[in-house]
N, C-alpha and C positions, 0 to 999 in steps of 0.2 A: 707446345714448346714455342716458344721466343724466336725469333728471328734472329739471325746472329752471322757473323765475318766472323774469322778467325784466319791468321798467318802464320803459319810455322815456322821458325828458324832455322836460318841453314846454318849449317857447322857440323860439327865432328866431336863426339864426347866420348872421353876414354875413364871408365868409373873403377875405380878399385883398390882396395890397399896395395901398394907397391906397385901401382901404374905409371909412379914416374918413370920407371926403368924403361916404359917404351918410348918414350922421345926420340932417344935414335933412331928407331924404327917406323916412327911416324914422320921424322923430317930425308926420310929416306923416300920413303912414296911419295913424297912432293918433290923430292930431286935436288933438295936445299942442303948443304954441308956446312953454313957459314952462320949463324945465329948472332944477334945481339941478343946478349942475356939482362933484364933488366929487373931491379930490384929495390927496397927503399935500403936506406941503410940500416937498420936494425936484420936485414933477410942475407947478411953477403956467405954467413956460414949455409945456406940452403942453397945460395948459388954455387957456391965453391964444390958443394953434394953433385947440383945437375950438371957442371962443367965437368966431374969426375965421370959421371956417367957417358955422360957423352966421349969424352976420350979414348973413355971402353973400346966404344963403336966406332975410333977413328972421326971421331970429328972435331975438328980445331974451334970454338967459337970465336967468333970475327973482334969481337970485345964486351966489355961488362960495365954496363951505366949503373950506378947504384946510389941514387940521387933522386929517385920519386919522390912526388911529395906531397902530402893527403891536397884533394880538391883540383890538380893537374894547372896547377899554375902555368901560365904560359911563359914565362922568364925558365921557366924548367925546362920543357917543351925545347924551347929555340937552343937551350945549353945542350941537351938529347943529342938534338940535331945535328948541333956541329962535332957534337963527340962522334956520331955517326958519318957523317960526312967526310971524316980522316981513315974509315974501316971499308972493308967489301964484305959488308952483312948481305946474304939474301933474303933474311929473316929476321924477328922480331919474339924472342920468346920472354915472357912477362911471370915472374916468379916471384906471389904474393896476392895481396890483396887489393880493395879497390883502387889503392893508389895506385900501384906499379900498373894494374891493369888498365886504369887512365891513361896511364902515358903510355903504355903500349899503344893502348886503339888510339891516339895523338898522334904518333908515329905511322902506322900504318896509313891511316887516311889521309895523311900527309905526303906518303911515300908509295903507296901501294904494295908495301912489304908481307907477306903472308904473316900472319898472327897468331901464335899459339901460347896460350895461359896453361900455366900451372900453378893452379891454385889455394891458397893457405888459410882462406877465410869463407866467410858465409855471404860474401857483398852480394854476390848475383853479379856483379858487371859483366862478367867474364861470357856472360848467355844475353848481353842484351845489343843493339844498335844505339844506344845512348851513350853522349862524351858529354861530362861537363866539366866545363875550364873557368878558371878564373883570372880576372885582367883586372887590374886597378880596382879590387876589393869588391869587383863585383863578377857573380858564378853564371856563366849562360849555360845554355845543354842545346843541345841538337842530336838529332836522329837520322839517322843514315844508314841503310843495308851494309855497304861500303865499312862501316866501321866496325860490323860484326867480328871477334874472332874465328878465325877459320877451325881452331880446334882448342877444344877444352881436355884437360886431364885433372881430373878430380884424384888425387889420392891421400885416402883416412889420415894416412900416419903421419902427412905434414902437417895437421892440423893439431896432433896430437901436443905440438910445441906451445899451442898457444895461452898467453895466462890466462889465467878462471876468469878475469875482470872484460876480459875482449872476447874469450868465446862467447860470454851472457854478449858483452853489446851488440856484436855480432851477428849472433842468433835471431836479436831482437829485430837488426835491421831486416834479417830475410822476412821472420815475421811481418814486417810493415809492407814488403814488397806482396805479399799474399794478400792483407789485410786490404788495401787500396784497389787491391783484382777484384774485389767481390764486392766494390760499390764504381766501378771504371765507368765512364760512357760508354765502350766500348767491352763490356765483360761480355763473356761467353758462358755457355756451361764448363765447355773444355780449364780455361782460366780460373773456374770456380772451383773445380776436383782440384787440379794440381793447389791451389793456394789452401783447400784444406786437408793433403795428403802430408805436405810437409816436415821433414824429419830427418835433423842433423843434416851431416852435407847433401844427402840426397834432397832433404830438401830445400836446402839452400838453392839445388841446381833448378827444382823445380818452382821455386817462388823467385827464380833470378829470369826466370822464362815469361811468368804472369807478369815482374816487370818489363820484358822486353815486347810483350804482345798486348799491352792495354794503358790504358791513357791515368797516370798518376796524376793526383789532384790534392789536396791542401796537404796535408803531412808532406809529402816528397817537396812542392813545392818551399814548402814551411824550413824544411831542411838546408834545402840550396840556399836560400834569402841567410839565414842565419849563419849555417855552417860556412860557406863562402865570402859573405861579408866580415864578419868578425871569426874567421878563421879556427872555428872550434873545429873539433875532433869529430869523424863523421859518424861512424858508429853509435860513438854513444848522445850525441846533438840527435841522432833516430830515436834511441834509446827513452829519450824524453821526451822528445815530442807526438811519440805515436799516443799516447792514449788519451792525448790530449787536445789532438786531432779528431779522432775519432769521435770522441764526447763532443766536438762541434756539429760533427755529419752526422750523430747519429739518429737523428730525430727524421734524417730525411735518407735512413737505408734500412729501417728495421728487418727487412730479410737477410740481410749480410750480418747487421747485428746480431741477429739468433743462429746463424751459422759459427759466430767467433766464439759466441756464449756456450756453444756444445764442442765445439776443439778447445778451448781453454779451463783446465781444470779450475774447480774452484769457484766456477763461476756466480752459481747457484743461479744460471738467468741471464745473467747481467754481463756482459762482454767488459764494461769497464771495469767493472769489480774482479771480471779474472783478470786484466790487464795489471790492475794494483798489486793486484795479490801477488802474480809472476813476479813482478819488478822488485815487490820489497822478499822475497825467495831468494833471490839473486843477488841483493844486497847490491845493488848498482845504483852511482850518484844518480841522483834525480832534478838537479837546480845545475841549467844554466851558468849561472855565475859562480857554480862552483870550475869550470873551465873559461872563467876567462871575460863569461858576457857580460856585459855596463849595464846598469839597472838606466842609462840614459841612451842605450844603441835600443832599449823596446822602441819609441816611436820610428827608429829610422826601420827597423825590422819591419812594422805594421806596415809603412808607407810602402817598402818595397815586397812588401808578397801580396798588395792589391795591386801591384801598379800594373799589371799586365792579365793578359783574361786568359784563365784556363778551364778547363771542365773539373766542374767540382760538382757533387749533388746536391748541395745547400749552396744560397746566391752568401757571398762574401759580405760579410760585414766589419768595414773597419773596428771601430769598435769594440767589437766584439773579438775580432783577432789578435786589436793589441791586449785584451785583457788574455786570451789563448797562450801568447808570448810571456804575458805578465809573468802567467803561472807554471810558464817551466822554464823561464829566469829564476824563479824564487822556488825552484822545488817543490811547490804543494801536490800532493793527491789529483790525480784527474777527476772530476767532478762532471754529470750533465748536466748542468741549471743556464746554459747562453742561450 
């Protein structure tokens, strides 16, 4: 066997249909009575659900932010802030997906406010040390122990709410968080089972782990440059650009490839071809510019997902990336032939 590092994350996961009910119970052993409840605005009936619960158990929340906003823009961020700044929150609890759960961990590392997600999507944030924020159209991320939340609550039934169109893109994203484990610099065996054990929220939690314990490389990065510059939609901006990604690197991981190729039904072999096959199942957009992107922002994209070095297993080709972008601006088929 391989030499290998592995880091475990710290935190606290509570997994189970109707485990939101324990919140009180869990901001009780921490000794906290006073929560900001945060949430995007489409979530305030889910919030208004956890606010009732908690009442239950005698606890007031301090106030309700419900203003997240996909990508954790920082003009958001400093509006949080001052909404917080007028409450006596001792706590930070984030109700939703990866937006709200951006600006929670925003908040916290900001404030040093204990952190607890409850969560309604497949993002994986909610399991990792990574923020990424956006400032004047462009998306940075950093990494930091500090920005972990301190507990997660996984439960089924809120997810149960979500349309058929976001559970697929959704899904998709965990998938890519998996997918990128098992070609990382830094992959492990451990990293390898979880990203191919994955399934529904469990695995959401387990491929939201592979992203918080291994080095992501062209997809993820591919995503930030896009989704954060021209402000698409993050879920499904994954959605498109995983197998498109992948048919980049795949010439330089064929052991990760025949690993995808046997978790992907359909595959008959070919990791890409289950890739397709899932995506058109799903019936999920597949073009870019069907949300939004300028067949004239591809070069600015190319420019900014070389501009900086990350660990990828195939060396970067401009070139070859802007045509990568080309073809999920314009929704074609992932293809191997770059």
């Amino acid at each position: 066997m391989e030499a290998f590092e592995y880091n475990f994350n710290p935190g606290r996961v509570v997994f189970g249909a109707g485990s939101v009910q324990k919140l009180p119970d869990e901001l009780k052993k921490l000794g906290l009575k006073a929560p900001l409840l945060l949430s995007t605005p489409g979530r305030v009936s889910q919030v208004e659900n956890v606010a009732a619960i908690l009442s239950g158990a005698s606890i007031k929340p301090a106030g309700v932010y419900s203003n997240a906003t996909m990508h954790t823009p920082t003009h958001i961020t400093q509006e949080a802030m001052a909404f917080l700044s007028s409450k006596s929150a001792d706590s930070v609890v984030s109700i939703g997906g990866g937006s709200t759960i951006g600006l929670g961990k925003a908040i916290s590392v900001r404030t040093g406010l204990p952190h607890i997600c409850i969560t309604t999507t497949y993002s994986g944030s909610e399991v990792t040390p990574i923020l990424g924020e956006t400032e004047d159209g462009r998306k940075s991320t950093r990494s930091d122990p500090k920005i972990f939340p301190g507990i997660v609550i996984y439960d089924v039934n809120l997810t149960l709410t979500l349309p058929a169109a976001l559970t697929a893109t959704s899904g998709v994203n965990a998938i890519a968080h998996g997918v990128e484990a098992l070609y990382a610099k830094n992959k492990s065996p451990i990293t390898s089972l979880l990203a191919v054990e994955g399934k529904a929220l469990y695995g959401a939690w387990l491929c939201g782990v592979c992203l918080g314990t291994s080095n992501m490389a062209l997809h993820h990065k591919l995503c930030h440059t896009i989704g954060g510059s021209f402000n698409l939609p993050h879920a499904e901006t994954h959605t498109i650009v995983l197998p498109h990604a992948l048919s980049y690197n795949a010439p330089a991981v064929p052991d990760a490839m025949a690993k995808l190729a046997t978790a992907l039904p359909d595959s008959d072999g070919d990791a890409i071809k289950g890739l397709n096959t899932l995506l058109e199942r799903l019936k999920v957009k597949r073009a870019l510019k069907d949300f939004g992107m300028k067949e004239e922002d591809i070069d600015k994209a190319a420019e900014i997902a070389v501009s900086n070095q990350y660990p990828n297993p195939r060396p970067l080709d401009k070139v070859k990336i802007r045509e990568v972008i080309r073809r999920c601006w314009a929704g074609e088929p992932a293809r191997q032939d770059l």
